[in-house]
C-alpha positions as CSV (number, residue, x, y, z in Angstrom):
1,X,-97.5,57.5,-6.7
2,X,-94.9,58.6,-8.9
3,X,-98.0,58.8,-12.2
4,X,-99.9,60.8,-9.4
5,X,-97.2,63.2,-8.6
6,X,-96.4,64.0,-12.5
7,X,-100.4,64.2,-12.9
8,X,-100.4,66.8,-10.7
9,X,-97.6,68.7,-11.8
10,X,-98.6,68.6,-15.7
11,X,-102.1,70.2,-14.7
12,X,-100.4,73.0,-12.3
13,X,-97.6,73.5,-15.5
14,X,-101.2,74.1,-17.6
15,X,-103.0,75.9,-15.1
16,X,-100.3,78.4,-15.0
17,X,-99.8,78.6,-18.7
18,X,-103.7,79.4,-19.0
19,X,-102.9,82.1,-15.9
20,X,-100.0,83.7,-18.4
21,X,-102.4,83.9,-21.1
22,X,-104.6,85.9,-18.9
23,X,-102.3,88.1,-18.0
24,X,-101.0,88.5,-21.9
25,X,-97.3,87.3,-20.9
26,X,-95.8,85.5,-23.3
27,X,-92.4,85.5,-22.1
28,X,-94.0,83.6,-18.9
29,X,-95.9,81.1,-21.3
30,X,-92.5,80.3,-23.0
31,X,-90.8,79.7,-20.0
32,X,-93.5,77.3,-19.2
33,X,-93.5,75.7,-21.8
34,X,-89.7,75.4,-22.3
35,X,-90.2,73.8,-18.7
36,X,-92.5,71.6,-19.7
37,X,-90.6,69.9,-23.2
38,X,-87.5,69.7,-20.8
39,X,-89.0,67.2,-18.5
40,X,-89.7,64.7,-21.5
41,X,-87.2,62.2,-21.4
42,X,-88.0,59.1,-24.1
43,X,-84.7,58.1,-25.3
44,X,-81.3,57.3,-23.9
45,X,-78.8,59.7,-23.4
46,X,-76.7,59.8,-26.0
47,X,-74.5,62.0,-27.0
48,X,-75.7,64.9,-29.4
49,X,-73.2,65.7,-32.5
50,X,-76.1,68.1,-34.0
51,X,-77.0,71.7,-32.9
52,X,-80.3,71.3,-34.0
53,X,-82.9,71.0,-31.6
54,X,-86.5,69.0,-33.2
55,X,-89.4,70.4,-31.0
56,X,-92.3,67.7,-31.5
57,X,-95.4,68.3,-31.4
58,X,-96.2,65.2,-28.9
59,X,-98.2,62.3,-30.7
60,X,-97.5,58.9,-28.9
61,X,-97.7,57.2,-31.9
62,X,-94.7,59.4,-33.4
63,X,-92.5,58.6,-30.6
64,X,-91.4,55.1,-32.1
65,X,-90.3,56.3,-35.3
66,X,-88.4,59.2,-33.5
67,X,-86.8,56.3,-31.5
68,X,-85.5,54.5,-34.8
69,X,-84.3,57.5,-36.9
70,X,-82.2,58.3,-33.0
71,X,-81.3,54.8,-32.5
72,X,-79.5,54.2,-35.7
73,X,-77.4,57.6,-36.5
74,X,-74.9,60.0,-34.4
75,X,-76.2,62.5,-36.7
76,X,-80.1,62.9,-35.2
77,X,-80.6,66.2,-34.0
78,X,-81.8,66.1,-30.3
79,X,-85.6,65.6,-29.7
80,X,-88.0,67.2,-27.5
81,X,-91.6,67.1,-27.2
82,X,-94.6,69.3,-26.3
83,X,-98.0,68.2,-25.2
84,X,-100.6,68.9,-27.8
85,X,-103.1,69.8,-24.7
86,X,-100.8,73.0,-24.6
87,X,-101.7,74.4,-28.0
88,X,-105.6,73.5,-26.8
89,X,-105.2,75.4,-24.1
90,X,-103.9,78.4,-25.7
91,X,-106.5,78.2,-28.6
92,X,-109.5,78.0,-25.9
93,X,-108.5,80.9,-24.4
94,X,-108.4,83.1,-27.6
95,X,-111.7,81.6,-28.8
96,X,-115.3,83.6,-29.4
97,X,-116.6,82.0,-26.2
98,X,-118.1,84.8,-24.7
99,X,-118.0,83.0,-21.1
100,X,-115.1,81.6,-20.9
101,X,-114.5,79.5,-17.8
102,X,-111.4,80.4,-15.4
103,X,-111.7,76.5,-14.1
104,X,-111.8,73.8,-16.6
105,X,-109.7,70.6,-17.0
106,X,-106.9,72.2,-18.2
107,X,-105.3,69.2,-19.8
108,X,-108.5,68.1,-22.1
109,X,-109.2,71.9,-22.8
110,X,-113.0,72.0,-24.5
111,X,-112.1,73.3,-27.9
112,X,-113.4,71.7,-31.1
113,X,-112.0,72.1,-34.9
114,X,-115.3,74.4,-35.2
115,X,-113.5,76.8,-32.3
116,X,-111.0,77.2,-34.6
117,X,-112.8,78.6,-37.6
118,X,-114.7,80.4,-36.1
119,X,-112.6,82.9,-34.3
120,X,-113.3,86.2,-35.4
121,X,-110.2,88.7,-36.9
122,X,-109.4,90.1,-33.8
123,X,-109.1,86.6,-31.8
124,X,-107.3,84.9,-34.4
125,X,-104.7,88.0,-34.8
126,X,-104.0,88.5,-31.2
127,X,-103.9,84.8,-31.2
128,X,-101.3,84.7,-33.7
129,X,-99.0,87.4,-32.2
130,X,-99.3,85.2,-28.7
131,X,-97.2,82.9,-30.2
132,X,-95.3,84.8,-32.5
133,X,-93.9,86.2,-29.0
134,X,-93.8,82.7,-27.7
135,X,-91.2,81.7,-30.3
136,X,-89.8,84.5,-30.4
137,X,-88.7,83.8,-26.3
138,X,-88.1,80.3,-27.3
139,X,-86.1,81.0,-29.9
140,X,-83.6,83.5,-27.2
141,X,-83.4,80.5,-24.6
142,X,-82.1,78.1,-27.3
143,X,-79.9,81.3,-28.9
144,X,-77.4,78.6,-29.0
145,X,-78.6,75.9,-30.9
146,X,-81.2,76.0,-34.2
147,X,-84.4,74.9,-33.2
148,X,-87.2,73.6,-35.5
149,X,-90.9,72.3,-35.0
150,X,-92.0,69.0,-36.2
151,X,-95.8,67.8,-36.7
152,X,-97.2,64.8,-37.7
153,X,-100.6,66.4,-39.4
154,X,-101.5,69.0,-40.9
155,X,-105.1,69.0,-39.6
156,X,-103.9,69.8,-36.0
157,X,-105.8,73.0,-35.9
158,X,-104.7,74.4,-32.7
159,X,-101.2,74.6,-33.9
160,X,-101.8,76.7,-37.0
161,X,-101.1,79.8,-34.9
162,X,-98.1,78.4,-33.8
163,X,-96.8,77.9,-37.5
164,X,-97.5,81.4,-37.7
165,X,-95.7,82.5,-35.3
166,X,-92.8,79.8,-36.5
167,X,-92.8,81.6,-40.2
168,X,-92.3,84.9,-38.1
169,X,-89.3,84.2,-36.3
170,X,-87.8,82.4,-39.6
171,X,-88.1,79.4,-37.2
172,X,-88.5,75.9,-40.0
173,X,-92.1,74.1,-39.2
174,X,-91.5,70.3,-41.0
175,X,-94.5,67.7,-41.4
176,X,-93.8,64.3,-40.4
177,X,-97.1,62.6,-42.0
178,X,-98.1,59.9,-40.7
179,X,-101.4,58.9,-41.9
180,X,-99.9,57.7,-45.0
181,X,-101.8,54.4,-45.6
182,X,-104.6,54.9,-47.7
183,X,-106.0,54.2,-51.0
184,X,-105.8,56.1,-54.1
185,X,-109.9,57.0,-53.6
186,X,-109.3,58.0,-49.9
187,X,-106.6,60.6,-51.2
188,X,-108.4,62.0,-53.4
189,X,-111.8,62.7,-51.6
190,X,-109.5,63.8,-48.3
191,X,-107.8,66.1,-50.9
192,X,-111.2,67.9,-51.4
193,X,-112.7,68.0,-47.7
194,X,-109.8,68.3,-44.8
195,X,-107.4,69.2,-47.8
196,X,-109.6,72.0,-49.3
197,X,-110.1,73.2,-45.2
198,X,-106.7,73.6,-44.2
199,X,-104.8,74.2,-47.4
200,X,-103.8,77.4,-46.2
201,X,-101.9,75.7,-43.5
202,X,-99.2,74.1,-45.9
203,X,-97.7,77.4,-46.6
204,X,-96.2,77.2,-42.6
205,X,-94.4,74.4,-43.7
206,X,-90.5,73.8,-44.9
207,X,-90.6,70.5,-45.5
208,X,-93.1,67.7,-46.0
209,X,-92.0,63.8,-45.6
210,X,-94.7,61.4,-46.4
211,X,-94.4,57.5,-47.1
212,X,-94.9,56.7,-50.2
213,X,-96.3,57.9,-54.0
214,X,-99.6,58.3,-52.8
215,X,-99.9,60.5,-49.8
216,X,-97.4,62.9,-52.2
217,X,-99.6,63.0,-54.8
218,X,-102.2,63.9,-52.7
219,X,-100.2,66.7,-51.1
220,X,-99.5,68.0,-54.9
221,X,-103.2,67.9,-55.6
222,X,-104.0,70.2,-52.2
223,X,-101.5,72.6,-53.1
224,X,-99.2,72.8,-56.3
225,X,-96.5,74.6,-54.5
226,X,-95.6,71.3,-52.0
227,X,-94.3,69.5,-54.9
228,X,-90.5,71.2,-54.2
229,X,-90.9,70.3,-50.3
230,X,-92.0,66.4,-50.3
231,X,-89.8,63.8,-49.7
232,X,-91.0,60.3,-49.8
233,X,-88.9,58.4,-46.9
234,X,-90.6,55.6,-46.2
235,X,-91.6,53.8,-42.7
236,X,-89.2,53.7,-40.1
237,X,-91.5,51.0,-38.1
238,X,-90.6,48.8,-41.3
239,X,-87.4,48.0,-39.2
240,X,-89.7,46.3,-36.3
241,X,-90.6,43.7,-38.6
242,X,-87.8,43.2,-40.1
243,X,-86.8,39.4,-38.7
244,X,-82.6,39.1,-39.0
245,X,-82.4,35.4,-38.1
246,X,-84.4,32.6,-39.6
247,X,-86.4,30.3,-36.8
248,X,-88.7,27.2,-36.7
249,X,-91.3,26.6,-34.8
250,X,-95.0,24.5,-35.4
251,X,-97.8,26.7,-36.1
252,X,-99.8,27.3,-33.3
253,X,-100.5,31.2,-32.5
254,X,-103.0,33.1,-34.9
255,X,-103.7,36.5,-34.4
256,X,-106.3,38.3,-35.6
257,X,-106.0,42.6,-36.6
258,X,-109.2,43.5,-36.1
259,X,-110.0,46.4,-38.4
260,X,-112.8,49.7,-38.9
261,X,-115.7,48.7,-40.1
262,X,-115.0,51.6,-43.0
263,X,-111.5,51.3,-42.9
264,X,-110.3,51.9,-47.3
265,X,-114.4,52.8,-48.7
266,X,-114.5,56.5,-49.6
267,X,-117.6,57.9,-47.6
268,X,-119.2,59.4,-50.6
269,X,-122.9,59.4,-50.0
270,X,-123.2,56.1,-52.5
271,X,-120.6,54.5,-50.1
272,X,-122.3,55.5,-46.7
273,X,-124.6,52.4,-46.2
274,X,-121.5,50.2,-47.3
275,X,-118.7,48.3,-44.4
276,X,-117.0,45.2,-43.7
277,X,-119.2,44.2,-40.8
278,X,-120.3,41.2,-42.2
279,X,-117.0,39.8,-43.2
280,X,-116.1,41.0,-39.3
281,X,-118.6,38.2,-37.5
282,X,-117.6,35.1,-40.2
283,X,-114.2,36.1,-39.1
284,X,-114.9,35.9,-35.3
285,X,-117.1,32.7,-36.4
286,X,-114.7,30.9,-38.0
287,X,-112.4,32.2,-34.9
288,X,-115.0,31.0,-32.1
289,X,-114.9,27.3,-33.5
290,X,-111.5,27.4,-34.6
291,X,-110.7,27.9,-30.8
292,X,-112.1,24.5,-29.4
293,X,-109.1,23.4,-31.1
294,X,-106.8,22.8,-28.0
295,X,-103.5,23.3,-30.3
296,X,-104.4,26.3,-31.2
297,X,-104.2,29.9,-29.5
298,X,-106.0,32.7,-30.2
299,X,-105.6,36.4,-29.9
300,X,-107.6,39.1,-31.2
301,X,-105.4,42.7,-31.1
302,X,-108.0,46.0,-31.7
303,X,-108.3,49.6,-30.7
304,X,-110.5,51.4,-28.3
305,X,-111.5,54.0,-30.4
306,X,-111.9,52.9,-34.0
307,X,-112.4,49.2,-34.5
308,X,-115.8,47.5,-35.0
309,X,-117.5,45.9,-32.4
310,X,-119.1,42.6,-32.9
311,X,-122.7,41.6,-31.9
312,X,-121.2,38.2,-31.8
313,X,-120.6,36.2,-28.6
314,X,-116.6,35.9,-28.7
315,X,-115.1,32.2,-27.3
316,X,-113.5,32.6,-24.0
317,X,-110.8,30.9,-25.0
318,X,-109.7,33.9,-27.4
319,X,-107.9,36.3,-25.8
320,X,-108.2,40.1,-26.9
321,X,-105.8,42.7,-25.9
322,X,-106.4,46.7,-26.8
323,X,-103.4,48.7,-25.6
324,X,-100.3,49.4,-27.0
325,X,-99.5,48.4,-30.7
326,X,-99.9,45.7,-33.0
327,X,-96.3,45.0,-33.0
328,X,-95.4,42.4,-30.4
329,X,-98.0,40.1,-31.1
330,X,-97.0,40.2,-34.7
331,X,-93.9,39.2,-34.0
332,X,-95.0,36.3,-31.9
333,X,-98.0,34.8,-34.3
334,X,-97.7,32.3,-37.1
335,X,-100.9,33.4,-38.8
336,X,-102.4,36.7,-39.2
337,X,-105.7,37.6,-40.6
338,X,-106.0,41.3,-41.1
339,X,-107.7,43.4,-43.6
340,X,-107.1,47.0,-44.6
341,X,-104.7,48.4,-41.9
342,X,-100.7,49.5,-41.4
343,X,-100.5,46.2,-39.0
344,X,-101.6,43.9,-42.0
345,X,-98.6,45.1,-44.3
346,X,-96.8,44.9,-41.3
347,X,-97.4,41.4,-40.6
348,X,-96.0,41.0,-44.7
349,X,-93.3,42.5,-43.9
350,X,-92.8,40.1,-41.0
351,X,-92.8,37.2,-43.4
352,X,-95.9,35.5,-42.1
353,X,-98.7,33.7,-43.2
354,X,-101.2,36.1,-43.9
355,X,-105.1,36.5,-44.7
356,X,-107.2,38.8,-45.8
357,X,-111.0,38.2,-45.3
358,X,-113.4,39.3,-48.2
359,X,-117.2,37.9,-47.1
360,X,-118.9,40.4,-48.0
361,X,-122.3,39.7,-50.5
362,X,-121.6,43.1,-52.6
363,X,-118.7,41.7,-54.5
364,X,-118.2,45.0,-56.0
365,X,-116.9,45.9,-52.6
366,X,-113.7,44.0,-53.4
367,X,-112.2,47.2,-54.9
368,X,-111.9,48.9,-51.8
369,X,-109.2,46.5,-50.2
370,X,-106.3,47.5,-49.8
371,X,-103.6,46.0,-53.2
372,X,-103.0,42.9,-51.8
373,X,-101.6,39.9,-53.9
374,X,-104.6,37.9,-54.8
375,X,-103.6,34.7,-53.2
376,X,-103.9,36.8,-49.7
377,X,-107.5,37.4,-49.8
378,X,-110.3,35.1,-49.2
379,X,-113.6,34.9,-50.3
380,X,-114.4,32.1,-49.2
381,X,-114.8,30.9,-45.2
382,X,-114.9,27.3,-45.7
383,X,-111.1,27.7,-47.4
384,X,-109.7,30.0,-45.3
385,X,-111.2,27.8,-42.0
386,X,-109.8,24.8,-44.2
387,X,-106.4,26.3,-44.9
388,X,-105.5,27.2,-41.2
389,X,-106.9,23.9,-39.7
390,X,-103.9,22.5,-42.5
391,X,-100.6,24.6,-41.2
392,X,-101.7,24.4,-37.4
393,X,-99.0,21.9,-36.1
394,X,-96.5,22.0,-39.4
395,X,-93.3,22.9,-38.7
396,X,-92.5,25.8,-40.8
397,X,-89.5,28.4,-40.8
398,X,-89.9,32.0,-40.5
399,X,-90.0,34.4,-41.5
400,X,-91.2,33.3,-45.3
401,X,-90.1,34.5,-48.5
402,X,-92.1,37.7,-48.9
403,X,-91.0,38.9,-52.1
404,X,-94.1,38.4,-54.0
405,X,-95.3,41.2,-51.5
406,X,-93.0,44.1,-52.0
407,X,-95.1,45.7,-54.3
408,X,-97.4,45.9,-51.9
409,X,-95.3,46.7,-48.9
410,X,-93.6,49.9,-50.9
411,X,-96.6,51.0,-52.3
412,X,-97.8,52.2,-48.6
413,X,-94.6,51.6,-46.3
414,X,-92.3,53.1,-48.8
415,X,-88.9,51.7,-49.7
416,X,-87.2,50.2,-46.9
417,X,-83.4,51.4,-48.3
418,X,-81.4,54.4,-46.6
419,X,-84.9,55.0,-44.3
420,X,-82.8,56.6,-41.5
421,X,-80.5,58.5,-44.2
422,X,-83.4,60.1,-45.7
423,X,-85.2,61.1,-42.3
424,X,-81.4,62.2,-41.5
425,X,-81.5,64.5,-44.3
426,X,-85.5,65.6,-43.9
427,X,-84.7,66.2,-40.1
428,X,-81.3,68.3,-40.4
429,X,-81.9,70.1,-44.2
């Protein structure tokens, strides 16, 4: 009842936003919306010691790593979020569209990247000085404390008018990346398609943290001039896998990270016929037989949206879960086969036993896996069947030494030292 009731409430708060852009009142659209960021409550209420308020730009992914960086110092400013459906909404209603419709479902508004670029002069300009007013009132109800804007992407095209209206009113716009792990060829072709697109959007922005050498380098490339805003700070999610206390148990649980298909291959056109499907069913094959095994459980963790599908018949007896994160089975499994993905350097991190599948018959292929430490990956099905069937049932002592794997746990996580000092510093600067 209670989802029902805030359903309800969230699409009126929209409808009336879309009503105030109608009727060209700002000052009504930023009293909706500073309604709307005030009923957002994630995190406990501590007590504030900064006058700085962080206006997110709501990704539920983000909200973890704000829930660290708040967890562990007195000195976070205090957070609050705002629906990305909002900035939709605003955009649809400055777009070309020539028949725009007065009843639509206001909180999946129908705009597309394309609506974006495609606004003529005049949309985009009174567009801009929408929000320009918008912060502008936003900025008067918070007269008494500093307020800044925080996204996690800089591809997020309904909020470019926003930053605009941000630089305006002097008000600080920061990017929080998060899409940070990636290889060396994926930074450099995103550099030239989504970086060449929206390089004009960098120059809204104050400050730029990223997590690791990479992701800043590929900044630099996009635009010269971000080299004096990036700060490399890490992961804060590195601290979820961090296990304090040493325990035994016999090995019994494997989990299994299911990837993309095209997860780490550059889609250049040479590249476009090439995936890790194949190396996907020998997986779920050695997984099916593996499961008759009445010692051993089985759980497969993937996403709706982006991870392969397999043609294969999967054993009952495996259980597959898709919401939520990656990280609580993690924490519970002994054995994790994963391939190029955040959860996989994760499970390092953890101080598991990990696996990284490589069955494909193009062995040329191998250079798009992620920089694992050889002994990881497996090219080989009969081994890595071979080499599970031996620790199932050992009694072993987590989490293991993972030291051999720091190079590759900084090279995409970042450096786990002073995370929350440097986010501190990134947040409040």
């Amino acid at each position: 009842m209670k989802y029902k009731i805030n359903t309800v409430l969230n699409f009126l708060g929209h409808f009336l936003i879309y009503i105030s852009c109608q009727i060209q009142s700002a000052a009504l659209c930023a009293y909706l919306i500073r309604i709307s960021i005030l009923k957002k409550k994630f995190f406990p209420k501590n007590k504030i010691k900064n006058s700085k308020i962080v206006i997110v730009l709501d990704r539920t992914v983000g909200h973890r790593e704000i829930d660290i960086i708040k967890e562990n110092s007195a000195k976070a400013p205090e957070f609050m979020f705002l629906r990305r459906s909002i900035t939709k909404l605003i955009l649809y209603y400055f777009c070309n569209k020539q028949k725009k419709k007065i009843f639509i479902n206001y909180l999946r508004p129908p705009v597309e990247e394309i609506d974006y670029f495609n606004q003529n002069k005049e949309n985009r300009k009174k567009h801009e000085e929408f929000w320009n007013e918008v912060i502008l009132n936003l900025k008067n109800y918070y007269s008494d404390k500093v307020i800044n804007f925080v996204t996690f992407n800089y591809t997020y095209f309904a909020e470019v008018a926003l930053f605009s209206g941000c630089k305006s009113n002097n008000v600080p716009v920061k990017l929080w990346y998060k899409e940070g792990i990636k290889t060396e060829l994926e930074a450099d072709l995103q550099a030239k398609r989504s970086g060449n697109k929206f390089n004009h959007v960098f120059k809204n922005f104050q400050n730029i943290s990223v997590y690791n050498d990479v992701v800043k380098k590929m900044f630099i490339k996009i635009d010269k001039t971000n080299r004096k805003k990036i700060s490399v700070n890490g992961c804060p999610r590195i601290y979820d896998y961090i296990i304090k206390k040493k325990y035994s148990t016999n090995i019994k649980n494997i989990l299994f990270l299911s990837f993309d298909k095209k997860r780490g291959i550059p889609q250049y056109k040479k590249n476009l016929n090439l995936n890790w499907s194949l190396t996907y069913d020998k997986v779920i094959k050695i997984l099916n037989e593996l499961a008759e095994n009445k010692n051993i459980n089985i759980i497969i963790k993937r996403k709706n949206d982006s991870t392969y599908k397999t043609s294969r018949r999967i054993n009952k007896k495996i259980k597959i879960f898709e919401n939520g994160t990656a990280q609580k089975f993690i924490n519970k499994a002994d054995i994790i086969i994963g391939q190029n993905s955040a959860s996989t350097i994760e499970a390092l991190i953890n101080g598991k036993y990990v696996m990284v599948p490589f069955f494909e018959k193009k062995k040329t292929q191998k250079k798009y896996l992620y920089n694992f430490n050889k002994e990881l990956i497996y090219t080989s099905e009969k081994k890595m069947k071979n080499n599970i069937i031996k620790l199932i049932d050992k009694k072993v002592s987590f989490p293991l030494k993972n030291q051999k794997h720091q190079k590759t746990i900084q090279y995409y996580l970042g450096n786990s030292k002073n995370i929350t000092t440097k986010y501190i510093n990134f947040l409040n600067n």
